[in-house]
C-alpha positions in Angstrom: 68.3 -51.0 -6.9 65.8 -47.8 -6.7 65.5 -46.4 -10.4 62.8 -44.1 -11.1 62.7 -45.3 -14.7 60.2 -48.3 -13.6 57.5 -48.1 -16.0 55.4 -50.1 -13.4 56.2 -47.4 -10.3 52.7 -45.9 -10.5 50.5 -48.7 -11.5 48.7 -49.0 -8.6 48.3 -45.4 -8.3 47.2 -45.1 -11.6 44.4 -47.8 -11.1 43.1 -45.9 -7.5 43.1 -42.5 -9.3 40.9 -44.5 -12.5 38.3 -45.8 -9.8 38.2 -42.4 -8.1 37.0 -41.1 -11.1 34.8 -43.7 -12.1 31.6 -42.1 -13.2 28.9 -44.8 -13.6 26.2 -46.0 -11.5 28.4 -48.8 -9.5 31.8 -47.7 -8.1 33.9 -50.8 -10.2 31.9 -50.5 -13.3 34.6 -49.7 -15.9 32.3 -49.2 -19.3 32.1 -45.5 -18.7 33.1 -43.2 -21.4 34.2 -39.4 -22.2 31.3 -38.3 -23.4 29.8 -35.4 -22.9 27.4 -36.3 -20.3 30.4 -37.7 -18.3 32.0 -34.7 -18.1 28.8 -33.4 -16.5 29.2 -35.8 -13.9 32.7 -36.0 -13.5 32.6 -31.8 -13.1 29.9 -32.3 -10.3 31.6 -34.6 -8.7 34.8 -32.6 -8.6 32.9 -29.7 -7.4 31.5 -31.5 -4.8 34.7 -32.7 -3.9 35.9 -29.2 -3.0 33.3 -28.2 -0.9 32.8 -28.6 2.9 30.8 -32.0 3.8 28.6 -30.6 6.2 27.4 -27.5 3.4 23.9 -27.4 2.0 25.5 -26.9 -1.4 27.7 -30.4 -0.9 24.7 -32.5 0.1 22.8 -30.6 -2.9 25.5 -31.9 -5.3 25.7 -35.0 -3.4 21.9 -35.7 -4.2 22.2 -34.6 -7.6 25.3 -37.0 -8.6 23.2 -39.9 -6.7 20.0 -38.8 -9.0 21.9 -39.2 -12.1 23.7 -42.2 -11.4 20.4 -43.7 -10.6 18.8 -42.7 -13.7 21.4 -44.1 -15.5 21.0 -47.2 -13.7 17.3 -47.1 -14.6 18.2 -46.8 -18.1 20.4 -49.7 -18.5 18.0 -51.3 -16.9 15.5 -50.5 -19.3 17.6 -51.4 -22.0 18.8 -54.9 -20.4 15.3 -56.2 -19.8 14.7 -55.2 -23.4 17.5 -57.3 -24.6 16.7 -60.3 -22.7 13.4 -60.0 -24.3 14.9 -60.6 -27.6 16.8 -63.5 -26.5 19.8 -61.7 -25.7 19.9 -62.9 -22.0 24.1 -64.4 -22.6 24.9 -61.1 -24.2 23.1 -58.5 -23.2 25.7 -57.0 -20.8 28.4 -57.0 -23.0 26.1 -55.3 -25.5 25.8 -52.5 -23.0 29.3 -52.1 -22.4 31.0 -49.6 -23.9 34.6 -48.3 -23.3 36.9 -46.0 -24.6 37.7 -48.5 -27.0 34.5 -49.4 -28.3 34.2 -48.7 -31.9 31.2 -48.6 -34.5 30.8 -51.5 -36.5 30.2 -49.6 -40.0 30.4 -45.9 -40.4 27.6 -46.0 -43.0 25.4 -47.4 -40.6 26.1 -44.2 -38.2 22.6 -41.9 -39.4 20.7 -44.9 -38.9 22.1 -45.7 -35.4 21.3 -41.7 -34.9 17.7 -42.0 -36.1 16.8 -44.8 -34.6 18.1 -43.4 -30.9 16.5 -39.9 -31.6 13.6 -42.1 -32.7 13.7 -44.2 -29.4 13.6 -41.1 -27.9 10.7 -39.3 -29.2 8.7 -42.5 -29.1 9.4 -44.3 -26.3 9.7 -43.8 -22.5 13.4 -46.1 -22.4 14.6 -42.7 -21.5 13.5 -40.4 -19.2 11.7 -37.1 -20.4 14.8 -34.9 -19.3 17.5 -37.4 -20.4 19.8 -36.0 -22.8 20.8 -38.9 -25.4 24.1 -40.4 -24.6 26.4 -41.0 -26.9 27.2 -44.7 -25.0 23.9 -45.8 -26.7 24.5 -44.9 -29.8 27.3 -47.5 -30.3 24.5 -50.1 -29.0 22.2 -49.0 -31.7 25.3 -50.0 -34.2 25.9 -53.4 -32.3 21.6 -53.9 -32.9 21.8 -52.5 -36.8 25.0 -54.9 -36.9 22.9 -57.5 -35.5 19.8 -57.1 -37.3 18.1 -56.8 -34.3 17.5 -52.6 -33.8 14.1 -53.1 -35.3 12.9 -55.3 -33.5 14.3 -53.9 -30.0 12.2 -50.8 -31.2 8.7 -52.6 -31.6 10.0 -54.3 -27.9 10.5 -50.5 -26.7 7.4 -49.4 -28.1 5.7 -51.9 -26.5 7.2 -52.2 -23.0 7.7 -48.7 -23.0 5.4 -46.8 -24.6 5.4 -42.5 -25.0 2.9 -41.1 -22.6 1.7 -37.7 -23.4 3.5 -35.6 -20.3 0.2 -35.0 -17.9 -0.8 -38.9 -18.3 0.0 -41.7 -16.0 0.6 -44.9 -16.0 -1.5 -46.5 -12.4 0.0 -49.9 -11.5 -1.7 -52.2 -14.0 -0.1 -50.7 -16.4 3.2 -50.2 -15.2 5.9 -52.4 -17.5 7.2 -55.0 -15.0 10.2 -54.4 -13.4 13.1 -56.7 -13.4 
């Protein structure tokens, strides 16, 4: 009756291990990717993970993980509220979404998915100043190009989220609003 050729044996295990090492802002969000900047999280987290809980370098680590996953949050934020803007309220989360599996649409639309990031980037505040681009947002780009929408959600993120030279800012009036 026991046979340890169950493909099914460690299932569950499997799926506890995957949410342990979820690495996105919300502990069942299962769109995270392996890109590079979640193997920065995923190496803070596992160092944190070894270290006593009641150390100033664990709570250090601690707040740093929270800061990121925050500012990730803040992000997709940004980029949802944008979305919905453009009448994308029905799919704007599955937009966002990206997995392991997600694919671009079109290789030959890849440099222009890539310029108009690096160019969201430079001329917009959607990101913040320290973000390094993630690649998870560049298969959104493609889903926009595909869509012949990335143009407009530029002119949106130009608008709602316009660069600020570094030592200028924005006082409450002009603050986008916040959803």
């Amino acid at each position: 009756l026991c046979s340890n050729n169950n493909p099914y044996a460690s299932f569950g295990a499997t799926l506890a291990r995957d949410e342990e090492q979820n690495l996105w802002s919300t502990p069942h969000d299962v769109t995270h990717t392996e890109a590079d900047d979640d193997r920065v999280l995923y190496n803070m987290i596992v160092v944190r993970n070894q270290l006593d809980k009641d150390s100033e370098e664990w709570q250090k680590l601690n707040y740093d993980i929270y800061t990121l996953r925050q500012t990730r949050k803040e992000v997709r934020s940004r980029w949802k509220h944008i979305l919905e803007d453009l009448g994308f309220q029905k799919e704007a989360d599955s937009l966002l979404s990206v997995t392991k599996l997600s694919i671009i649409s079109d290789s030959q639309n890849m440099g222009k998915a890539r310029d108009i990031l690096l160019k969201l980037s430079e001329e917009t505040n959607i990101f913040p100043t320290s973000w390094e681009l993630s690649e998870r947002y560049l298969f959104v780009v493609d889903r926009l190009i595909a869509l012949d929408a990335a143009d407009e959600f530029f002119k949106m993120a130009s608008m709602v989220y316009p660069k600020r030279p570094s030592g200028e800012r924005m006082d409450d009036s002009q603050k986008a609003p916040q959803r």
